[in-house]
C-alpha positions in Angstrom: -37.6 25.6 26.9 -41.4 25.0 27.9 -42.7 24.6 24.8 -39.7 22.3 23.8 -40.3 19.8 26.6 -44.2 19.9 25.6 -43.2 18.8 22.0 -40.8 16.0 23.4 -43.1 14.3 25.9 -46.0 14.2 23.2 -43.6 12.5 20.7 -42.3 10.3 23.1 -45.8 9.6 25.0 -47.4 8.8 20.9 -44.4 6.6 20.6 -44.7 4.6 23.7 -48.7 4.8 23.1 -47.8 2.8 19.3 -45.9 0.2 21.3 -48.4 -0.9 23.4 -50.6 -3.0 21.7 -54.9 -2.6 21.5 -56.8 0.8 22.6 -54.6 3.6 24.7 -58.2 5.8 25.7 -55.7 8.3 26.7 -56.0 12.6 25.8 -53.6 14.5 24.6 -52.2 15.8 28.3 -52.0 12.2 29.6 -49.7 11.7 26.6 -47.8 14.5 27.0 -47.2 14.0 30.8 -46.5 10.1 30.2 -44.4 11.0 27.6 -41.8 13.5 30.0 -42.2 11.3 32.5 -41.1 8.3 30.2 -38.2 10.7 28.7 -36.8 11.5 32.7 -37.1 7.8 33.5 -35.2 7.2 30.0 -32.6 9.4 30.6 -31.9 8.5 34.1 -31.2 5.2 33.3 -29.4 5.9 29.8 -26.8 8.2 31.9 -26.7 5.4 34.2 -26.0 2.5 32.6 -24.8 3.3 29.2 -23.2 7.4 30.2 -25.7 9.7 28.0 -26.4 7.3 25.5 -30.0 5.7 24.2 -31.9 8.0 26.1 -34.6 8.9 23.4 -34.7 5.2 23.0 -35.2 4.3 26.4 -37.7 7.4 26.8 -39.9 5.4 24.2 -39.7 2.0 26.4 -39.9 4.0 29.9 -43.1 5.1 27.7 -44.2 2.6 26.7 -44.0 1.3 30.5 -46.1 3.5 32.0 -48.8 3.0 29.3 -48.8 -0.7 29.7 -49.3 -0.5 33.5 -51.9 2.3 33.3 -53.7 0.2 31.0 -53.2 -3.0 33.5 -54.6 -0.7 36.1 -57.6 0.0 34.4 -58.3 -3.3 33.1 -61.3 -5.1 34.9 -59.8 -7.8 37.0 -61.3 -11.2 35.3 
């Protein structure tokens, strides 16, 4: 059950890494974690809104999400 939630938050977190445009200097454990924490964002909102459904797309955009803004965040302020 472990290992399967590994494998899904590292697909997920590379998916939502490829969305983001430029350089995502992220390791493999920050994708892993963004990518379960994308995937229970996704699914909360899937079962939500839509009852169950879209949840491994909206993983990948709750993903893709968190990228962005950790990239924002460590983005020199110009």
């Amino acid at each position: 059950m472990l290992l399967i939630l590994v494998v899904q938050g590292l697909v997920i977190g590379a998916l939502g890494r490829l969305a983001v445009p430029g350089p995502n200097p992220m390791g493999l454990g920050q994708t892993i974690v963004v990518g379960i924490a994308g995937s229970f964002i996704g699914g909360l909102v899937g079962w939500a809104l839509f009852g169950r459904r879209f949840g491994f797309l909206l993983g990948v955009l709750a993903a893709a999400g968190i990228v962005y803004l950790l990239e924002r965040r460590r983005a020199p302020i110009r």
